[in-house]
N, C-alpha and C positions, 0 to 999 in steps of 0.2 A: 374556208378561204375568207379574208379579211376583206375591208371594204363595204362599197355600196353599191348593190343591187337591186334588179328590177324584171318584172315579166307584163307580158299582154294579158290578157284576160283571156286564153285558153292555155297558156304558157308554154303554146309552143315558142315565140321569140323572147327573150332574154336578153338582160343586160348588166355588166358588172363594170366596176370603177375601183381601182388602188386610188384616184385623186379626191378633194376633198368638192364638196359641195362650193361651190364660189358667189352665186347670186340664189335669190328665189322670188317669186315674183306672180301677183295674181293676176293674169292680163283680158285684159276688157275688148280689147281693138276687135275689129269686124271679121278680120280674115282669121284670127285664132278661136273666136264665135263658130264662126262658121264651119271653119276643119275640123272641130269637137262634136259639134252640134251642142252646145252647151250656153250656156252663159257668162262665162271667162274657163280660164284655163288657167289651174297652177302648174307654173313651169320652176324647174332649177336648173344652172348651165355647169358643166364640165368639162375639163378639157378633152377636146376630139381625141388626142392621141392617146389617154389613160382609155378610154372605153373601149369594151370588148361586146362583140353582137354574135348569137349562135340564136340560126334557127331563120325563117323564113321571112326576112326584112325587106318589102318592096318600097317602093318612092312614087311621089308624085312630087311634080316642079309645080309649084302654088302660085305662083309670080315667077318673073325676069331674075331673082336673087335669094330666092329662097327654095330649098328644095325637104318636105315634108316624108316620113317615113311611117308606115304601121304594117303590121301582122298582116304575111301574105296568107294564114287559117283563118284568124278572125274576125284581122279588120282594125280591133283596135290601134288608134294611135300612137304611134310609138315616139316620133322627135323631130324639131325642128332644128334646118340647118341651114348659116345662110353666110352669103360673102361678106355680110357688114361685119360678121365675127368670126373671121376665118379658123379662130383656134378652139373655139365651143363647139360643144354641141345642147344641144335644150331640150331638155326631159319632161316628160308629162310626172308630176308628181304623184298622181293617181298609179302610175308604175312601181314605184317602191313596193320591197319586201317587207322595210319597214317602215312604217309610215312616220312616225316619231322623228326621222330625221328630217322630218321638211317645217318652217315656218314660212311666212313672207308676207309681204307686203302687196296693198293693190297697184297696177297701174292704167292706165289707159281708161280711169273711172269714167262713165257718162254722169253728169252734173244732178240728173235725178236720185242716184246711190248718194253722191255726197250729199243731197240734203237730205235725205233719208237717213244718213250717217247722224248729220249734224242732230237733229230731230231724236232720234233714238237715242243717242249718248247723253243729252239733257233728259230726257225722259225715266230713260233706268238705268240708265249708263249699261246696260249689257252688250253695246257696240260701237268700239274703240278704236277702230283701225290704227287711225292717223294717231291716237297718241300711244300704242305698243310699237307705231314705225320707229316714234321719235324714242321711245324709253330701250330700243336699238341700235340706237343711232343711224337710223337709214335717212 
């Protein structure tokens, strides 16, 4: 079957797509921290209506306009959904079968990453973010 798919980390929930990848995006902000337990979250968004779910998908409502999804076996995270984008849906990139199809860019940076950024990229340049956004035109 063609397309883009994706499982939990026990794989009993799954997730497939005929549509194309539309954004990607490495997100910083508190409440995507926090629903990972992580340090940001790579997300990519698809349209709601190409995606297909088989297998034990629970919710939690996160906020007033957002309603969050993961593995009712494991737990793992599975997507964020929300009325500001009523035609997406947003993927934990960590879900991919194949990973290869995701790149992106940071958002929601706290100021200490950026100087840390800045700092490193004059130092040995092995960390680039902001000029691989630009050399994509993001």
């Amino acid at each position: 079957m063609a397309g883009i798919s994706g499982r939990c980390l026990c794989g009993s929930l799954t997730w497939h797509t005929n549509g194309d990848i539309l954004w990607s995006a490495l997100c910083h902000c508190e409440d995507c921290r926090r629903a990972a337990s992580s340090d940001y979250v790579s997300w990519f968004g698809v349209m709601r209506s190409s995606l297909a779910w088989s297998g034990p998908r629970e919710f939690h409502r996160s906020s007033p306009k957002v309603m969050r999804s993961f593995c009712g076996s494991c737990g793992a995270p599975a997507s964020f959904e929300t009325e500001v984008f009523l035609d997406e849906t947003h993927l934990y990139a960590a879900s991919l079968d194949d990973p290869n199809l995701y790149w992106t860019c940071h958002a929601f940076v706290p100021l200490r990453m950026l100087i840390y950024a800045a700092f490193a990229s004059k130092a040995n340049g092995l960390f680039q973010p902001r000029a691989e956004c630009l050399r994509r035109g993001l």
